[in-house]
C-alpha positions in Angstrom: -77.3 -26.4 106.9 -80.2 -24.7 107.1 -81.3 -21.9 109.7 -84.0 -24.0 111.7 -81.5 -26.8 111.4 -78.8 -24.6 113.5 -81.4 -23.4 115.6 -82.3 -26.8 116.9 -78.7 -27.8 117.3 -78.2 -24.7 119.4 -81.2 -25.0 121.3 -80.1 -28.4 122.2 -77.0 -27.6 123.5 -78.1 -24.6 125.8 -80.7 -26.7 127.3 -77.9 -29.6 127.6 -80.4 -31.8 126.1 -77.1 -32.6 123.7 -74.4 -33.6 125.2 -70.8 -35.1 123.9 -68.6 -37.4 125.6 -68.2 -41.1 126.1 -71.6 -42.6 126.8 -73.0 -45.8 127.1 -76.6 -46.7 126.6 -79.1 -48.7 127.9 -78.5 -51.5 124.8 -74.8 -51.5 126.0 -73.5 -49.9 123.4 -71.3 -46.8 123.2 -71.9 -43.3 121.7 -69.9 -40.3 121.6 -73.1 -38.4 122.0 -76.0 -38.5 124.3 -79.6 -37.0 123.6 -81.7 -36.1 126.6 -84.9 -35.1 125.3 -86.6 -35.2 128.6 -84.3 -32.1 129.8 -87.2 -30.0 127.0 -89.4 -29.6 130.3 -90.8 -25.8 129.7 -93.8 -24.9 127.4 -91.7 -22.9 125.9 -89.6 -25.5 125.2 -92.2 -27.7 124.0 -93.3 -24.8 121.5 -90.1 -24.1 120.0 -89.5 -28.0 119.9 -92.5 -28.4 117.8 -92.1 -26.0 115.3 -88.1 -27.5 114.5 -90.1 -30.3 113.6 -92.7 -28.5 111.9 -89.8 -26.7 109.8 -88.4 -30.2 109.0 -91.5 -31.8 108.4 -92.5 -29.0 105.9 -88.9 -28.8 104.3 -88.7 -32.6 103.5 -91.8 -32.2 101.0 -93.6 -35.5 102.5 -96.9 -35.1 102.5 -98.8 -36.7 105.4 -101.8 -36.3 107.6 -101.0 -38.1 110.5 -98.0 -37.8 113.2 -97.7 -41.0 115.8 -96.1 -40.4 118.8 -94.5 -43.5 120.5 -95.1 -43.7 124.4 -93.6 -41.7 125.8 -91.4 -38.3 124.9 -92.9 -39.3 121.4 -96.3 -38.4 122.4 -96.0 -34.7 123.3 -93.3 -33.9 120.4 -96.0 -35.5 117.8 -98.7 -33.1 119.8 -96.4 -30.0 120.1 -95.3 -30.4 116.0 -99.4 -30.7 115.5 -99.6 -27.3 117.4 -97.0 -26.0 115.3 -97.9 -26.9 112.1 -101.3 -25.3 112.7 -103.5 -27.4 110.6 -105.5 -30.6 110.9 -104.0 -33.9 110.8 -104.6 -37.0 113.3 -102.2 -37.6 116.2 -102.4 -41.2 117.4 -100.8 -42.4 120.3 -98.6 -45.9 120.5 -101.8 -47.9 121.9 -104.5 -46.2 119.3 -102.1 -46.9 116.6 -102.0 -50.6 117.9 -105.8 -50.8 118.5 -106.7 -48.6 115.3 -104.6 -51.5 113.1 -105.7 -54.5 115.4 -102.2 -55.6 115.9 -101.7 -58.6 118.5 -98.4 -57.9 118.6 -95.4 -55.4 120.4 -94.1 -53.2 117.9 -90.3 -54.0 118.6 -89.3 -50.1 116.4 -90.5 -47.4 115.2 -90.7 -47.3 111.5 -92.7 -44.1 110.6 -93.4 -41.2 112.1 -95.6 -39.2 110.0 -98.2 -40.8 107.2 -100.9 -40.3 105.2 -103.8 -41.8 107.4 -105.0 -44.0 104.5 -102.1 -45.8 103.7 -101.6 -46.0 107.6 
């Protein structure tokens, strides 16, 4: 495991953002794990959030310059990991990314999460 890998895991556990036990979700299915990401509620928070991502982001080798950020915890991670990375690249919310492809219908998931705006 890597350090910022640790780091996150640790981070989410002090801020109970990670939690074990016996859960069940809103699809009705059970998890021995819950994941709270609304309990990240500080800019400091936010900050350190974003540049986990950054770290992963940069460690997987993708290359990318675009981060979409579904409605709506997806929209400040995408803009805090933007921060983070320090560099340009577009951020486009659920509804640009709908509007900006002309789509007519609901995106039912979440397929990618960063892309190279071209091939967006």
């Amino acid at each position: 495991m890597k350090p910022y890998q640790r780091q996150f895991i640790e981070f989410a556990l002090s801020k109970q953002v990670l939690k074990f036990g016996e859960f069940t979700l809103k699809s009705g299915r059970k998890s021995p794990y819950f994941f709270n990401a609304g309990l990240f509620n500080t800019g400091r928070d936010l900050a350190l959030l974003g540049r986990f991502y950054a770290e992963a982001l940069v460690d997987s080798g993708i290359e990318f310059d675009l981060l979409f950020g579904p409605a709506y915890k997806g929209i400040p991670i995408a803009t805090t990991t933007a921060v983070a990375l320090r560099r340009s690249i577009m951020t486009l919310t659920y509804r640009t990314a709908l509007t900006a492809k002309r789509q007519k219908t609901t995106v039912k998931a979440v397929i990618w999460l960063v892309a190279r705006y071209k091939d967006a």
